[in-house]
C-alpha positions in Angstrom: -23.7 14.3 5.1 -25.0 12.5 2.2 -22.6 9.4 1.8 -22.8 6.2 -0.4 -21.6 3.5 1.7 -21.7 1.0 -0.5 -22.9 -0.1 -4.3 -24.6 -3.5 -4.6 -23.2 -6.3 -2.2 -20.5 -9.0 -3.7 -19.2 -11.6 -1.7 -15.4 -11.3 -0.9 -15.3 -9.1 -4.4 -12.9 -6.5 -5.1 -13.3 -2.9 -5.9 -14.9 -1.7 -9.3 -15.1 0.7 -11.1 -18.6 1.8 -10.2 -17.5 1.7 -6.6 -14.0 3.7 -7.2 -16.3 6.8 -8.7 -19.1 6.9 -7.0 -18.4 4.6 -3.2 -18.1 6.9 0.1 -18.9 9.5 -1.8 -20.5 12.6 0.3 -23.5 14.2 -2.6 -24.0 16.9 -0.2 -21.7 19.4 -1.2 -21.5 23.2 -1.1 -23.1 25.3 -4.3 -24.3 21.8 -5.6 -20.5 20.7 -6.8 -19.8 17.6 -8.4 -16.4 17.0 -7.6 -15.1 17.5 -3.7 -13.4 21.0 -3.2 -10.2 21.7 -1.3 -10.4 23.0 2.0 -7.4 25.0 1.9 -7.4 26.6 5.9 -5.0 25.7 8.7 -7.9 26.4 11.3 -11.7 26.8 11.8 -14.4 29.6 13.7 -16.9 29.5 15.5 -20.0 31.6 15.8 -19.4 32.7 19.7 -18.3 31.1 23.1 -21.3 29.1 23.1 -20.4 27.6 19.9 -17.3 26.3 21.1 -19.0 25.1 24.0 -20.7 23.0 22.2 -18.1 21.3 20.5 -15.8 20.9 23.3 -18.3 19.1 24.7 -19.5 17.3 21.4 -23.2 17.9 21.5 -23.1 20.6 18.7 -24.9 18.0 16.4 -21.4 18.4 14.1 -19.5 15.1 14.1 -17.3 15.9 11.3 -16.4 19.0 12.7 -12.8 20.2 14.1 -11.0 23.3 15.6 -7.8 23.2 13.7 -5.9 21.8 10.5 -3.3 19.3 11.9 -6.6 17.1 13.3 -8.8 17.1 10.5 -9.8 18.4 6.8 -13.4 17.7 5.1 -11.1 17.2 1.9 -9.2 14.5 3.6 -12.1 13.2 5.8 -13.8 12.8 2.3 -11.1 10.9 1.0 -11.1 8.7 4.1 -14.5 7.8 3.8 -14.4 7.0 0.2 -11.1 4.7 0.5 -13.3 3.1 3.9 -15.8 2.4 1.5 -13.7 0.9 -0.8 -11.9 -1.4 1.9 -15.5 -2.1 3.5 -13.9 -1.0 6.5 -15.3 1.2 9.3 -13.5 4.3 8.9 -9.8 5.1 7.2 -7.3 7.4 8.4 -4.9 9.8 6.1 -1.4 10.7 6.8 1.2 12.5 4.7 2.8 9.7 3.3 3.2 6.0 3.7 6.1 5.9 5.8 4.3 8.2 8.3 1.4 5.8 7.9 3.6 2.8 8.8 5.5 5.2 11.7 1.9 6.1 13.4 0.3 2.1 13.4 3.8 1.2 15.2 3.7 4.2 17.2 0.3 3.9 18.5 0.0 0.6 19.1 3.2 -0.1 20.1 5.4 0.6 23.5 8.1 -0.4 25.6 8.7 -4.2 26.3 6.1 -5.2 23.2 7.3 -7.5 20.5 6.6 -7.4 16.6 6.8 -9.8 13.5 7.4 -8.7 10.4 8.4 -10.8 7.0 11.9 -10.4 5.6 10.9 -9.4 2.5 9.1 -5.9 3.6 9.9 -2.4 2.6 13.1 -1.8 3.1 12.5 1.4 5.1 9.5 -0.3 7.1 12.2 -2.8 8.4 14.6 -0.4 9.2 12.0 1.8 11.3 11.2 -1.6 13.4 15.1 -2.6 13.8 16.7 0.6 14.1 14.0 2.8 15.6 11.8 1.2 17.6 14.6 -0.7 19.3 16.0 2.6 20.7 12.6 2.5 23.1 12.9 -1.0 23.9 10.6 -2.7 21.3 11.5 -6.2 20.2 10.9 -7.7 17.0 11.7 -10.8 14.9 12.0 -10.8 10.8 10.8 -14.3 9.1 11.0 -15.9 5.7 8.6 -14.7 3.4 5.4 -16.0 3.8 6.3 -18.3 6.1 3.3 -18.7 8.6 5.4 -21.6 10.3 8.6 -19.6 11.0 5.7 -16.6 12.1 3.9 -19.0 14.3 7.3 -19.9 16.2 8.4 -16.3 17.0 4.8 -15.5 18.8 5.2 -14.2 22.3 3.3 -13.5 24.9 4.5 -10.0 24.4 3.8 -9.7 20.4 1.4 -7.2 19.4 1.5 -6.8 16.2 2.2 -9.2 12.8 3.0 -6.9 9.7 3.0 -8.2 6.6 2.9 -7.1 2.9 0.7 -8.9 0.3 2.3 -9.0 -2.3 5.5 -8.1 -1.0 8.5 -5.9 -3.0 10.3 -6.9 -5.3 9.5 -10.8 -5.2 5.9 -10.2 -5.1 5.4 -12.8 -2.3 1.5 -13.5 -1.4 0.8 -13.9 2.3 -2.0 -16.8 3.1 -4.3 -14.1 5.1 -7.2 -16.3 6.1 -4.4 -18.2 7.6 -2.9 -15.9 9.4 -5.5 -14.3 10.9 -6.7 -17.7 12.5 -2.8 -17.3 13.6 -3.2 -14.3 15.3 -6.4 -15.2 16.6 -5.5 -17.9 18.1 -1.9 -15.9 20.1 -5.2 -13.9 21.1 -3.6 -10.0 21.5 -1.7 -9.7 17.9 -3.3 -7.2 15.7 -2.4 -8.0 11.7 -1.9 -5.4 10.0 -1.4 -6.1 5.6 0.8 -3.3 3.5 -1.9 -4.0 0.6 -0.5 -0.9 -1.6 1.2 -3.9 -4.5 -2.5 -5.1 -4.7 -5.1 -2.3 -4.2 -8.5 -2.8 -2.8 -9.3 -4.1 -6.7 -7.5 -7.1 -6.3 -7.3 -7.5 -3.0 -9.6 -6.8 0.5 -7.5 -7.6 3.8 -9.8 -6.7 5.9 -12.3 -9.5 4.5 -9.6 -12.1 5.0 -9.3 -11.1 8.5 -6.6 -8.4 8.4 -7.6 -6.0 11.7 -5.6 -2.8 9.6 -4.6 -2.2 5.9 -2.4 0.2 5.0 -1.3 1.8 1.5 0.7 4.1 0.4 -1.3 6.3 -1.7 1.6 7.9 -3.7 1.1 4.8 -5.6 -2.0 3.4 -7.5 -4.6 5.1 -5.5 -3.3 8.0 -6.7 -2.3 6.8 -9.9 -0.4 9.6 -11.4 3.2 9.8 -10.1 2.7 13.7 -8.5 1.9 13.3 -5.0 2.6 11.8 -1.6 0.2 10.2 1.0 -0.5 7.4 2.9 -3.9 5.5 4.2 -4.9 3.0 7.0 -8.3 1.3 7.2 -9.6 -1.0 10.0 -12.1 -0.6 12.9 -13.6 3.0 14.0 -12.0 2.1 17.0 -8.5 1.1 16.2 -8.7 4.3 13.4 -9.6 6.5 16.1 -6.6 5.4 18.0 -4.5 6.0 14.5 -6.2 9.4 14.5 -5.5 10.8 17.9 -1.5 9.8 17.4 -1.9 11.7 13.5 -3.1 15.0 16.0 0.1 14.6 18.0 2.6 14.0 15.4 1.4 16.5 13.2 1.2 14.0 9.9 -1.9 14.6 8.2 -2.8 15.0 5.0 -2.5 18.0 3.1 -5.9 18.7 1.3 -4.7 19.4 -2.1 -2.5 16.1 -1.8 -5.9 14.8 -0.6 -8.0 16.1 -3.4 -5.5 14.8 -6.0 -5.5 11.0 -4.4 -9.1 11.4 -4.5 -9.1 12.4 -8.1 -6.9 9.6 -8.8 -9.5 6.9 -7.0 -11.8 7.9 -9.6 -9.9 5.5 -12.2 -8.2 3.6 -10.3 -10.0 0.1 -11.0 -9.5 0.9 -14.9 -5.8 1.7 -14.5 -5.3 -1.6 -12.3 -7.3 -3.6 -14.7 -4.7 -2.5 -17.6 -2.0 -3.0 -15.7 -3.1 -6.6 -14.7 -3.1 -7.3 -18.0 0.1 -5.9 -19.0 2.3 -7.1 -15.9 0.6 -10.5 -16.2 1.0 -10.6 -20.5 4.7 -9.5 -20.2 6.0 -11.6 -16.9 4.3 -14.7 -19.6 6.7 -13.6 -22.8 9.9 -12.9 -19.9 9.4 -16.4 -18.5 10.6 -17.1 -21.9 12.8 -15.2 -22.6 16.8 -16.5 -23.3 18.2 -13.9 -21.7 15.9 -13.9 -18.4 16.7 -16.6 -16.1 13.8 -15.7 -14.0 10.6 -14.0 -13.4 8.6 -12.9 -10.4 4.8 -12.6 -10.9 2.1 -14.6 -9.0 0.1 -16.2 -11.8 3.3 -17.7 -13.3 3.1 -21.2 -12.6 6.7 -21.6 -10.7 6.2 -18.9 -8.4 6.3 -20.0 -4.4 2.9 -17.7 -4.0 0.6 -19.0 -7.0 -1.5 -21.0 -5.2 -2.4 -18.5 -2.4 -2.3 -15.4 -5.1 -5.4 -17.2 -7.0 -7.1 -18.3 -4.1 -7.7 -14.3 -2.8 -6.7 -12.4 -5.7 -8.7 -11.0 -8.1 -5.7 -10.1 -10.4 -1.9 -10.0 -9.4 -0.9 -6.2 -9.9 1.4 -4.2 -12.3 4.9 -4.9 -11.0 6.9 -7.6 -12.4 10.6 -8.6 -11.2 13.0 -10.7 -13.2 16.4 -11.5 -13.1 18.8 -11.1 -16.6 21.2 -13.9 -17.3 24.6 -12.2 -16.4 25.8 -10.0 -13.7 25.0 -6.3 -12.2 25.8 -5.0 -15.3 23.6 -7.2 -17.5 21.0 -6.0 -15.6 22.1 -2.4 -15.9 22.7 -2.3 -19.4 18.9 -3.9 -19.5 17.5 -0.9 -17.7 20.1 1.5 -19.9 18.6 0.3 -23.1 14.7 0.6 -22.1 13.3 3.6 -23.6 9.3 3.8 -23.0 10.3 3.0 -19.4 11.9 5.8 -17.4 14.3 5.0 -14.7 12.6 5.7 -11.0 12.0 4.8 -8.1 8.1 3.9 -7.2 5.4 2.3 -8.8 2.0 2.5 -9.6 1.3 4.9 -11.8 0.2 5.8 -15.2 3.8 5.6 -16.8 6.2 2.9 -16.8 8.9 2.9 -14.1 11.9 0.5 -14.1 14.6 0.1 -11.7 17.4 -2.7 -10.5 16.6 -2.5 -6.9 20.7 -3.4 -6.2 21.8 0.1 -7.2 18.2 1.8 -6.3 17.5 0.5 -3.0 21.1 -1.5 -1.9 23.6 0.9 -3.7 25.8 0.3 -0.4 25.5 -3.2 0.1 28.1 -5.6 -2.6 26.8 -8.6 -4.3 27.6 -11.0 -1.4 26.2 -8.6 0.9 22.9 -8.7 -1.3 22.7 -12.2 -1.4 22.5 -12.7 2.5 19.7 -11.0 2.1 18.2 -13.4 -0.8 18.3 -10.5 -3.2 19.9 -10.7 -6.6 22.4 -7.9 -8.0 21.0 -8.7 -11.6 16.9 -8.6 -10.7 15.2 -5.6 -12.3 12.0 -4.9 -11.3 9.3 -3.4 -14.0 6.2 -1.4 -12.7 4.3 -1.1 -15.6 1.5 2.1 -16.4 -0.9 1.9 -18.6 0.3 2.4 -22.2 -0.7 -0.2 -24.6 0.6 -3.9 -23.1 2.1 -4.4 -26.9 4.4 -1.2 -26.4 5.4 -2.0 -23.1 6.3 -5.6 -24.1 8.7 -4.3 -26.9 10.1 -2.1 -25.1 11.4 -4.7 -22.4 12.2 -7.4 -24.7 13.9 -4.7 -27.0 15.9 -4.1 -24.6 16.6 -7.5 -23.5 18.1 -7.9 -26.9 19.7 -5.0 -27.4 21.8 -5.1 -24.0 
């Protein structure tokens, strides 16, 4: 197979957009096509006995080659070696969403009688699968404070295995020092780190450079870019994504190829939609920071937020969400996200319209305000994910709102 590893080296660069069309990219393809085809078939043949001979004992020359749909796809093995590529990783692994993503690293390379970190401020869902879940087969964990590589270093045992972090994290958009803690994990000696990079994309951000044995994203996000389809994607090691891959056969969680195709589609412009919406998420968090009727604002390159310092050191730009909180109560912040109107009330992010939500009724409806704030989250915070209409529009709409609320 004719692939493009790679475009001209950069040191600890991210991804562009020369490498988001043409990187991993297999040239090779039936009838001379341009663009990938979609392998729609749930199993494969073989020519005679022999034949399968052959591949059962892996000498048919084929390495790309499989016997049946819930193991592999060449539409989803293309996608894998193009986000590899882009992650300057060894291989990648697709699943059919992110959550099965994060269920198959913590499946696979956890068991009974192991221990995992994880920061406080994580997916909601991802810390529910580690507290509720995994502790039903004996798995231990600890949650620390955001960022906090000192609280981290303290809950290492001799049983932790792996340290999952998200950089930047949901909603507060907390940066995690990765160079730091790798030497962290290093040092316990037998914790694998593992980043949730899907906030940052590989064009602002490369784990695996900073040390990061796996990165995961959700693809439904700003890989694919367009709002319309579910999928999730771990790079790393050929050895640690073979492990993913073998757990993906069991479970029965892999990609479907037209979900595949469409991610890939979406890679193809995926540096110019993140470059827009670094530019519109950073130019409105600036005018919100000002704002009367915001009493604060969440985005790494504002000069007051806890994760600045780290965000510019290993960022090449700071992503499309902003969070905020309105002056008022839960129903300041409601009426905020009432009166938006180029903004459509939703959850998820990362794609090519405008999404806003107040993570309190979105993500917490059950918990009360007092509940919410032993959990540091704010009833009035309202968290923006921006597309890529122009940053003026999106700007009036917000304050617009702001004002008319």
């Amino acid at each position: 197979m004719a692939v493009i590893d790679r475009v001209p080296e950069r040191s600890r660069s991210c991804a562009t957009s020369t490498e988001a069309v043409h990187a991993g990219e297999n040239r090779a393809r039936p009838d001379h096509a341009l663009t990938c085809g979609v392998a729609q078939t749930a199993t494969y043949t073989f020519n005679d006995t022999a034949d399968l001979e052959r591949y059962m004992r892996g000498d048919d020359g084929e390495p790309n080659r499989t016997e049946y749909g819930r193991y592999d796809n060449p539409t989803v093995r293309e996608l894998e070696h193009r986000l590899a590529a882009l992650e300057r990783s060894e291989d990648a692994v697709a699943f059919s969403s992110g959550m099965a993503a994060v269920a198959m690293v913590l499946f696979t390379f956890l068991k009974s009688g192991d221990h995992v970190v994880l920061f406080r401020d994580c997916y909601r869902k991802t810390r529910q699968l580690v507290t509720s879940t995994l502790s039903r087969f004996a798995i231990e964990h600890s949650i620390v404070p955001p960022s906090d590589l000192e609280a981290l270093q303290r809950e290492l045992r001799d049983n932790t295995r792996l340290i999952l972090s998200e950089s930047p994290s949901n909603p507060y958009l907390y940066c995690v020092d990765l160079d730091r803690l790798a030497r962290v994990a290093r040092a316990h000696g037998r914790a694998r780190v593992v980043v949730d990079s899907t906030f940052a994309t590989p064009v602002n951000l490369r784990p695996i450079e900073h040390g990061a044995d796996l990165v995961l994203h959700s693809a439904t996000k700003y890989l694919a870019g367009h709002n319309d389809v579910l999928g999730g994607i771990v790079a790393g090691s050929g050895a640690l994504v073979s492990l993913l891959r073998d757990m993906r056969g069991a479970f029965g969680s892999i990609l479907d190829p037209h979900a595949a195709y469409l991610i890939g589609r979406g890679l193809k412009t995926l540096s110019l939609r993140v470059e827009r919406q670094n530019q519109t998420a950073a130019a409105l968090a600036e005018v919100l920071a000002g704002h009367p009727k915001v009493a604060r604002v969440f985005y790494p390159s504002l000069a007051d937020h806890p994760s600045r310092k780290v965000a510019l050191e290993q960022m090449t730009g700071f992503g499309g969400v902003v969070s905020f909180e309105v002056r008022g109560n839960r129903a300041a912040a409601s009426r905020v996200v009432d009166a938006c109107r180029l903004a459509q009330i939703a959850p998820s992010l990362g794609g090519v319209e405008s999404l806003v939500e107040q993570p309190a009724i979105m993500s917490y409806f059950e918990l009360d305000d007092e509940s919410l704030q032993s959990i540091d989250m704010s009833s009035s915070l309202v968290r923006l994910a921006v597309g890529i209409e122009e940053t003026e529009d999106v700007i009036s709409d917000v304050t617009r709102a702001l004002e008319q609320a």
